[in-house]
N, C-alpha and C positions, 0 to 999 in steps of 0.2 A: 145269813151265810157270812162266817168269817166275822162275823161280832167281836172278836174275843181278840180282834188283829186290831182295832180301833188304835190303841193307843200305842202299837209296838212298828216297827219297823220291821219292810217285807218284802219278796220277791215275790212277782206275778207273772208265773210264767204261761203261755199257752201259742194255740199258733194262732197266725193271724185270724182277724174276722170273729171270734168266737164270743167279743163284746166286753174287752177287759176296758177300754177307753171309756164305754159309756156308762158298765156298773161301778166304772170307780168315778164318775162325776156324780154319781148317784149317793154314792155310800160317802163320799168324800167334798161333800159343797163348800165352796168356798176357797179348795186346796191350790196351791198353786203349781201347773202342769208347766214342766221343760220337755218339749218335744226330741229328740234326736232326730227322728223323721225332717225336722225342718233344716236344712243344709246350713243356715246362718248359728242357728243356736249352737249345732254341732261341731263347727267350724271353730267357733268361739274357745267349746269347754277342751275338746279336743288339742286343740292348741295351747291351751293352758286351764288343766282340769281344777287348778284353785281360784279359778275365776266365779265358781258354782255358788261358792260362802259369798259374794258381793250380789250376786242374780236373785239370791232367797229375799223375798219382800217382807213375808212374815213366818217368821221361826216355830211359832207358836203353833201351827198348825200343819199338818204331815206335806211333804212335798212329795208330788208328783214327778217320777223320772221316768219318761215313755221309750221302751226300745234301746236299754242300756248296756244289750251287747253291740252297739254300736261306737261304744266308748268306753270299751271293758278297764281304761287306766283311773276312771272318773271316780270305779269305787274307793280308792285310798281315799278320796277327799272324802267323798259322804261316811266314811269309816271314823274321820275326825271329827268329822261336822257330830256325829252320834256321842262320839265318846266325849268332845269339851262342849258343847251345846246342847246338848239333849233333843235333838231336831230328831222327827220321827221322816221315813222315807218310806214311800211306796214308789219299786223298782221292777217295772214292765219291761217283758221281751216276749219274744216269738221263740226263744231257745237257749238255753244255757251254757250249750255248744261251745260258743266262740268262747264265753267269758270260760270256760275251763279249760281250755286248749290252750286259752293264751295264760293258763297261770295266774287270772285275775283272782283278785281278793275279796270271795264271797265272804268278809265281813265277820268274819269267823264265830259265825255264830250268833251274832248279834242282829241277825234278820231273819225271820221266817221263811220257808218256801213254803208256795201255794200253787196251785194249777188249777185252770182254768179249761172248760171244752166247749163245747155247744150245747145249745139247748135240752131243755129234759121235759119229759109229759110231767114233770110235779111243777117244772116254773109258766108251762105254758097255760097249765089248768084246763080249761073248756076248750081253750084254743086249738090244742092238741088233735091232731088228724092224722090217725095212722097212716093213711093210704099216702097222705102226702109225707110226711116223714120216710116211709122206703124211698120216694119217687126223690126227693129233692133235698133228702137228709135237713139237719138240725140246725147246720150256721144262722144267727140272728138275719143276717143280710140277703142269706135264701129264702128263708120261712119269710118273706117279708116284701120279695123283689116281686113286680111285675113278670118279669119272665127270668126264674128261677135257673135255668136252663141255660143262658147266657149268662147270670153273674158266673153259677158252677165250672163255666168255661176260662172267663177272664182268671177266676180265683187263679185256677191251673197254673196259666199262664203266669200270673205274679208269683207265683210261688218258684216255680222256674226261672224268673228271670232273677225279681230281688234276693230270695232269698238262700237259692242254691247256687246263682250264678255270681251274680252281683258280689256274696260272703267267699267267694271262693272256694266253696265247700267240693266241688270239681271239677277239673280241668276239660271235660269233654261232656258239653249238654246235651250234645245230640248223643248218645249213649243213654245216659242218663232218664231222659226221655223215653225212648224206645224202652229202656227197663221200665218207667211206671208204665206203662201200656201192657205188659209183657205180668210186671205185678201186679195186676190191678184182675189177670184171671185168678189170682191164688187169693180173692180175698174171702175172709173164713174158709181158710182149705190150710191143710197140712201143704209146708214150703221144705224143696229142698235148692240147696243155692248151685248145685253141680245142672240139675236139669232147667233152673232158671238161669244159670249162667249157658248154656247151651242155645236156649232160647233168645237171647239177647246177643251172644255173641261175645263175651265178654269171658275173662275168669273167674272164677267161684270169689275169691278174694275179694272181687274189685265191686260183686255183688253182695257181698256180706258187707262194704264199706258201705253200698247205697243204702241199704235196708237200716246200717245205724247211722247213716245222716238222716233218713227219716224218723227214725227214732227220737234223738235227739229234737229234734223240731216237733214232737209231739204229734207229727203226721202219720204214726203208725205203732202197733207193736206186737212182739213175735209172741204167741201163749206158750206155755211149756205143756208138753205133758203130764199129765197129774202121777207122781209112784212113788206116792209112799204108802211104804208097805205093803208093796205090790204084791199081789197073791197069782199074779198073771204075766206073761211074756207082753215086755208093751212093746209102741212107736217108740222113737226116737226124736221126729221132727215135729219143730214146735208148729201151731198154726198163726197163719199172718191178718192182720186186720189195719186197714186204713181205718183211721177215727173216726169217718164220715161215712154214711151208708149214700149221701150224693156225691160226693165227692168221686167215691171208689166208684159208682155209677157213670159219671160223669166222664173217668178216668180210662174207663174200660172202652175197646172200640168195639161197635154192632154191627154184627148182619143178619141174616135173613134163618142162619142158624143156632139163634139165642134163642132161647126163651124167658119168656116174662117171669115163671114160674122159678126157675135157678136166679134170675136176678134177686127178686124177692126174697126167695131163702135166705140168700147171703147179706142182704137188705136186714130181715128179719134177723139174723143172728149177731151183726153190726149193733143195731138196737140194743139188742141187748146186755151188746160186752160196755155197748157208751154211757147205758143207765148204770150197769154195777160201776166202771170205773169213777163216772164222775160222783156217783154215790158214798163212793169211798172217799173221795179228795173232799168231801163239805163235811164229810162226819170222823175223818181223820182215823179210820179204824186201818186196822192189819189184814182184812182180809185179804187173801189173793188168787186171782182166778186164774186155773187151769182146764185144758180140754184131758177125756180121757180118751184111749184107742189103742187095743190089745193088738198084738202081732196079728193077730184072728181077724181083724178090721171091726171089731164091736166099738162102739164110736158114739160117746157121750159130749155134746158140744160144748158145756161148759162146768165145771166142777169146783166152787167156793171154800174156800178151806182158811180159816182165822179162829180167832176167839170166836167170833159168831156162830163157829160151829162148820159140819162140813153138810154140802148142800149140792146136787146134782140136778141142770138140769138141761134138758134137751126141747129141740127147738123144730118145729114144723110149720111149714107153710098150708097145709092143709086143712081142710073145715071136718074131716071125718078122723077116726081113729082107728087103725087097724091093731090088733093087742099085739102081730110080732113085733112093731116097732118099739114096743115095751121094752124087749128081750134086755137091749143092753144097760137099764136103768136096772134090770131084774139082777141084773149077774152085778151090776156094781154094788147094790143093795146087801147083796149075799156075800158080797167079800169085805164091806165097812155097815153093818145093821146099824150103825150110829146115823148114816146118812138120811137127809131129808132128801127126797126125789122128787121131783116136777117136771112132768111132760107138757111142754106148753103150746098149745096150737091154735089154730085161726076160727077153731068151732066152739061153739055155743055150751056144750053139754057139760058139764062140772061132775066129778065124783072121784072117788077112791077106786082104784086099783092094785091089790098086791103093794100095798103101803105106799102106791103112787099118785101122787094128788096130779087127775087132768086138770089143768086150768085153762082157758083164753088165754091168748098171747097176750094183749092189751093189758087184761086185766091184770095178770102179771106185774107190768112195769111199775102200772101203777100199788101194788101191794108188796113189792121189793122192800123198799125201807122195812116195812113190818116184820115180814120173813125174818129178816135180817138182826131184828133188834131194835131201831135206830128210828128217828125221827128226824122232821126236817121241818123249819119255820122259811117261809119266803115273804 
């Protein structure tokens, strides 16, 4: 993964926790790491960002810069350091936010972006546990803690403090707050920002601003609806997805009128917007995924459309198959015959229907790359 970045200079962006510190000691041995996170180093470059050229021990080999929208002025120097030295840079954040709000100088070109997310059933291999992935989503530090359930909490909370609050990114947390509680029912759900702002208390504006501060931080993203060349009256409203199926869990408050079964779904379809996107960012393709849903409410959950080709496919928590739930794979079939359709569910029974391949949900994930074209070494 990202071989091909060895010898060039790069940005790594992802949000916290997702394991960008430990695969780049991994990939990167020997490199020498400037925290921002550590207040003294920050202190240092911040105060005078051409202090960074006397810090480097050895040039020869790529330097690590951790958290460098922390000191979005620092890039002019590593910008020189490139261009009269040939020092290669790998440049970690949690968001790219600050550094383009504040004008900073991504380098013009001369660094890659790359994105980084949680975990996937292709790096986990055997380890891979569905049941536990809906329950406790993908973060390395989840899949890994003794009690999963408490880190999912703190995570929250640091996310809230450093990085929404601490950045400045809004002036009233307690609002803010209340909205992820508030968004955290819409997740895999068509959003609109007037009744989520109604919900919240808040105006439509100031919830369209929180939805792209979580954007930007890589903590969420809005789906569009799929129309082109619509043959049909669609939706309007995109669908919203937290990148964590624990997280969005985690986020969401319970009582006694949930059920396990709607958690899951949205669990389940979580899944599988985080294997296609991160499947895209390793293998750098153009696909881009869209939901579809006619004014009618026929309601395809996700809809793949690049060079790869266009590819439909809808998502159940169920172990049986009832055929109307076909219906709307059927009618998207008949208005784009070019489309590959896959109905994927939690039962066993494999076959073709009406040019619709039933598969396992699981299995699915794991034969994504394939569908798709694409291959993946780890």
């Amino acid at each position: 993964m990202y071989n091909t970045l060895k010898n060039k200079s790069f940005f790594l962006f992802g949000p916290r926790g997702t394991g960008k510190t430990t695969w780049l000691r991994t990939a990167f041995p020997g490199s020498q790491r400037l925290d921002l996170l550590n207040s003294e180093t920050a202190r240092l470059l911040l105060a005078s960002p051409s202090r960074l050229s006397g810090m480097i021990e050895n040039g020869s080999l790529p330097v690590i810069i951790d958290e460098v929208q922390k000191a979005p002025a620092l890039l002019d120097e590593v910008h020189r350091l490139i261009e009269e030295k040939g020092i290669h840079f790998v440049l970690t954040g949690s968001s790219a936010r600050k550094l383009r709000r504040g004008g900073a100088n991504l380098l013009a070109g001369r660094a890659y972006q790359r994105f980084f997310f949680p975990l996937t059933c292709w790096e986990l291999k055997q380890d891979f546990n569905l049941a536990k992935a809906l329950q406790f989503g993908l973060l390395p530090a989840a899949w890994t803690a003794e009690n999963p359930k408490e880190f999912l909490s703190s995570y929250i909370y640091t996310y809230l403090k450093e990085e929404v609050f601490a950045e400045g990114l809004t002036r009233n947390l307690e609002a803010f707050a209340r909205f992820l509680e508030f968004v955290s029912f819409s997740q895999a759900q068509p959003i609109t920002m007037t009744t989520l702002a109604s919900d919240v208390g808040v105006g439509a504006k100031l919830i369209a601003s929180y939805i792209e501060i979580l954007e930007d931080l890589l903590l969420a993203k809005l789906i569009p609806v799929f129309t082109k060349r619509a043959k049909r009256r669609m939706a309007s409203h995109p669908k919203f997805f937290l990148f964590d199926s624990g997280v969005a869990r985690a986020l969401r408050p319970k009582g006694p009128l949930d059920s396990e079964s709607e958690l899951d779904g949205s669990a389940l379809e979580t899944l599988f917007y985080h294997h296609h996107r991160t499947l895209g960012e390793y293998v750098q393709w153009d696909q881009q995924l869209y939901y579809w849903r006619t004014a009618l409410k026929a309601e395809i959950d996700f809809v793949s459309y690049g060079e790869a080709g266009l590819f439909a496919f809808e998502v159940k928590r169920s172990h049986t198959l009832r055929t109307e739930e076909l219906e709307p794979l059927r009618q998207f079939k008949q208005d784009y015959p070019m489309a590959k359709c896959f109905f994927l569910y939690c039962g066993q029974e494999e076959r073709l229907v009406d040019q619709i391949q039933i598969v396992n949900f699981e299995k699915a994930l794991w034969s994504l790359p394939k569908w798709m074209g694409c291959s993946l070494s780890y």
